[in-house]
N, C-alpha and C positions, 0 to 999 in steps of 0.2 A: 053469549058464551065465548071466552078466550081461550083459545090453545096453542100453548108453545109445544116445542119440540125438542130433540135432541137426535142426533145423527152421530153414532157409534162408531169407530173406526181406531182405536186404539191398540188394536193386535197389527202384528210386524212381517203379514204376508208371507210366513214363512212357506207354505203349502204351495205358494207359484214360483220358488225357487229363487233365482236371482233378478228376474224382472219383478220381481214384489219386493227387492232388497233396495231397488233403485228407485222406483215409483209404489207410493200404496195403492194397493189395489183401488180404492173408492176415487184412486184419483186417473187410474190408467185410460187411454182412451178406446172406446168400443167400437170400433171400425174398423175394417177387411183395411187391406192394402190396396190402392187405387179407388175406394168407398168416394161414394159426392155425397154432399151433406154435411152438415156440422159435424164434428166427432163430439159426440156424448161421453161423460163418464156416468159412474153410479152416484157419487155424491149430487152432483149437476142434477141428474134425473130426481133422485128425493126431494132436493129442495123445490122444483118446480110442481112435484105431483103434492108437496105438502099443502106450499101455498096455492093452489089451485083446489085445496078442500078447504082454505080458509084459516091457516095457522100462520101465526103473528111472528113472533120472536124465535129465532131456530140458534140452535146452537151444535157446532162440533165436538164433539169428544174426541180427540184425536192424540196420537201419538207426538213427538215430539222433531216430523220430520217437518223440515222446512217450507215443503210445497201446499200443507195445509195451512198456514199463516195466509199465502197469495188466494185458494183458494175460498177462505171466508173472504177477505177481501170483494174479489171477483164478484163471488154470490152474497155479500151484502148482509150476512151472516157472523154470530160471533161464536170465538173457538177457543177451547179451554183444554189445556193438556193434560193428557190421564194416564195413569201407569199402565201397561201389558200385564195386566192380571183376571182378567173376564172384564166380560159386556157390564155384568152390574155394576161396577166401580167406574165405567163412563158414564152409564146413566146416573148412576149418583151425584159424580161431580159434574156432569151436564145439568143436571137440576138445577144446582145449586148455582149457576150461573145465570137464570131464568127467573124472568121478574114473575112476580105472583099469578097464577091464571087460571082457570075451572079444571084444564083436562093439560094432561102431557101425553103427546104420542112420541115415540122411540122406533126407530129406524135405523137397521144395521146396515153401513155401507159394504159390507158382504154381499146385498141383494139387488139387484134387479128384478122389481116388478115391471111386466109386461104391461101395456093395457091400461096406463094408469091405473093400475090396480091400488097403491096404495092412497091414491085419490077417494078412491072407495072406501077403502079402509078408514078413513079418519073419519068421513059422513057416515058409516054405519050408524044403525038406530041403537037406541038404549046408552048412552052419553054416560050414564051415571053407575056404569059395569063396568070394571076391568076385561079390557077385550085381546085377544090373540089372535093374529093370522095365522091359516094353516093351508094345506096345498097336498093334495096325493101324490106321492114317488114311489116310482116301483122299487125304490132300494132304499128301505128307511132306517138302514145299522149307519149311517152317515149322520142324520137327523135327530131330534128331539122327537119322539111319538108323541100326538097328542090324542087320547082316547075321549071322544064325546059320548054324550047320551043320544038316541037314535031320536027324540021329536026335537023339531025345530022349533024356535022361537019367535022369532021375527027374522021374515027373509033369511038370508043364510046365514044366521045365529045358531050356534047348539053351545049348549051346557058344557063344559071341561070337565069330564069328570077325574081323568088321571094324566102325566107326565111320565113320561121314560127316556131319559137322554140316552143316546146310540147304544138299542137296545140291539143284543146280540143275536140277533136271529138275518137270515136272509129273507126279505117279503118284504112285501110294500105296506104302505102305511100311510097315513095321514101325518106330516110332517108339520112342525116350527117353522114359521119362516120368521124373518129379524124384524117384525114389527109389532107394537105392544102400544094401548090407547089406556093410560091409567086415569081415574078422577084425582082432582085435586089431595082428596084425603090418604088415599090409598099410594099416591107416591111420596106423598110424606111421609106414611107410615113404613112404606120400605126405605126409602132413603137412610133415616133416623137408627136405622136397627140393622148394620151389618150384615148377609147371608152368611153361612159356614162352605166353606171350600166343598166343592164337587170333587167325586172319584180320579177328578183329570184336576187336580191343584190348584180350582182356577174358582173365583167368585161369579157364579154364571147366573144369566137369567132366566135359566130352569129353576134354580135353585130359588130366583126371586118370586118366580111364577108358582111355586107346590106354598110357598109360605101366605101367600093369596088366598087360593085355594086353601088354607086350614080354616080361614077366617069368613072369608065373602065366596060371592058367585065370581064366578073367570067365564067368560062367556070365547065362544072362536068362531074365526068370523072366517069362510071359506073363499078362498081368494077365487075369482073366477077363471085366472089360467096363472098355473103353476109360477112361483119365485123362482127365480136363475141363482143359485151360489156360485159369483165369480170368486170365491177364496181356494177355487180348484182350478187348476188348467181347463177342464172337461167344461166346466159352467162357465168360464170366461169365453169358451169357443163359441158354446148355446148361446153364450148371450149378446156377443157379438153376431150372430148368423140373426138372431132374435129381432135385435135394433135394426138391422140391414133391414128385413122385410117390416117393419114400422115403415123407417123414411120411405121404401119405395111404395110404398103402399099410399104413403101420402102425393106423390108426383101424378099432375093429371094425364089420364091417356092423351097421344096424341090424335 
């Protein structure tokens, strides 16, 4: 089985102020001041946790700043420029960049999964499902709610049964995070047929994920510790303190 990828990063950081004006977020580095170790980004981390599940061909969707030209470079990856109009329109022309293959997974460089979590994500069982990651937050009017059925499937598989993009209430929830495992057929079929703009002007991939959902199973795959959104100050802090205790975690005692 062949699976390419696409890595989303086409929005313009506006949310982290003027260091998102300078550097895109998926590109900033996540390390403390005086940190030992590599400094990681979130792009860097996707593509290592991609290929480390076995996906071939990756590709950027990316905005039109110059530091993602050097960045596929780097990471050995190819990058196709996409408008600032939602996540579906990189994944679309990210597709479309991508030679033929069984399965497409999508990764928003929004995220930091912990844990190699999105390592998991791609081996998840059932291949031939449209899959979503999801993750408990105690504050889900930020997030896409995702409502499953309560049995499980295989391992930590459940049924999707609803979508609610930042739904107006204060409580926690079962959230979105920026990773999506389609079959071959099923991103074709979205590709091919435009979504309709979301209540926020924007072509998103809620909106791609309910039109799933009218047709087939969406299955959600329970990330085993929580996605970081560094597209906020607050998540870029978690997720930087996050990667700190990784490396040191890896240094052997003396």
């Amino acid at each position: 089985m062949t699976t390419g990828a696409v890595i989303t990063a086409g929005g313009r950081s506006t949310r982290l102020g003027p260091v998102g004006q300078v550097i895109p977020k998926g590109l900033l580095p996540l390390t403390a001041p005086g940190a030992k170790g590599v400094a990681e980004t979130a792009i860097g981390r996707i593509v290592d946790q991609l290929r480390a599940g076995g996906v071939g061909d990756i590709v950027i969707a990316a905005n039109d700043h110059p530091w993602f030209d050097q960045a596929a470079e780097t990471l050995d990856v190819r990058k196709v420029v996409v408008p600032p109009t939602g996540e579906y329109d990189a994944v679309r022309l990210g597709y479309a960049a991508l030679p033929e293959c069984d399965a497409v997974v999508v990764a928003s460089s929004d995220n930091v999964f912990p844990d190699c979590g999105l390592t998991g994500f791609v081996l998840a069982p059932e291949p031939g499902t449209a899959l979503v990651a999801a993750a408990w937050k105690p504050a889900i009017r930020r997030y896409t709610e995702v409502t499953t059925s309560r049995e499980r499937r295989t391992g930590l598989l459940r049924r999707v049964v609803g979508l609610v993009e930042k739904p107006e209430r204060e409580a926690g929830g079962m959230a979105k995070a920026g990773a999506y495992r389609f079959p071959a057929d099923v991103i074709a079929e979205l590709a091919a047929r435009p979504v309709p703009e979301d209540r926020f002007g924007e072509h998103s991939m809620t909106e791609a994920l309910l039109r799933v959902l009218d047709v087939a199973p969406l299955l959600c795959w329970e990330l085993p510790r929580s996605f970081l959104d560094i597209g906020a100050p607050e998540g870029l802090d978690e997720a930087i303190r996050t990667i700190a205790d990784e490396q040191a975690a890896l240094v052997p005692a003396p």
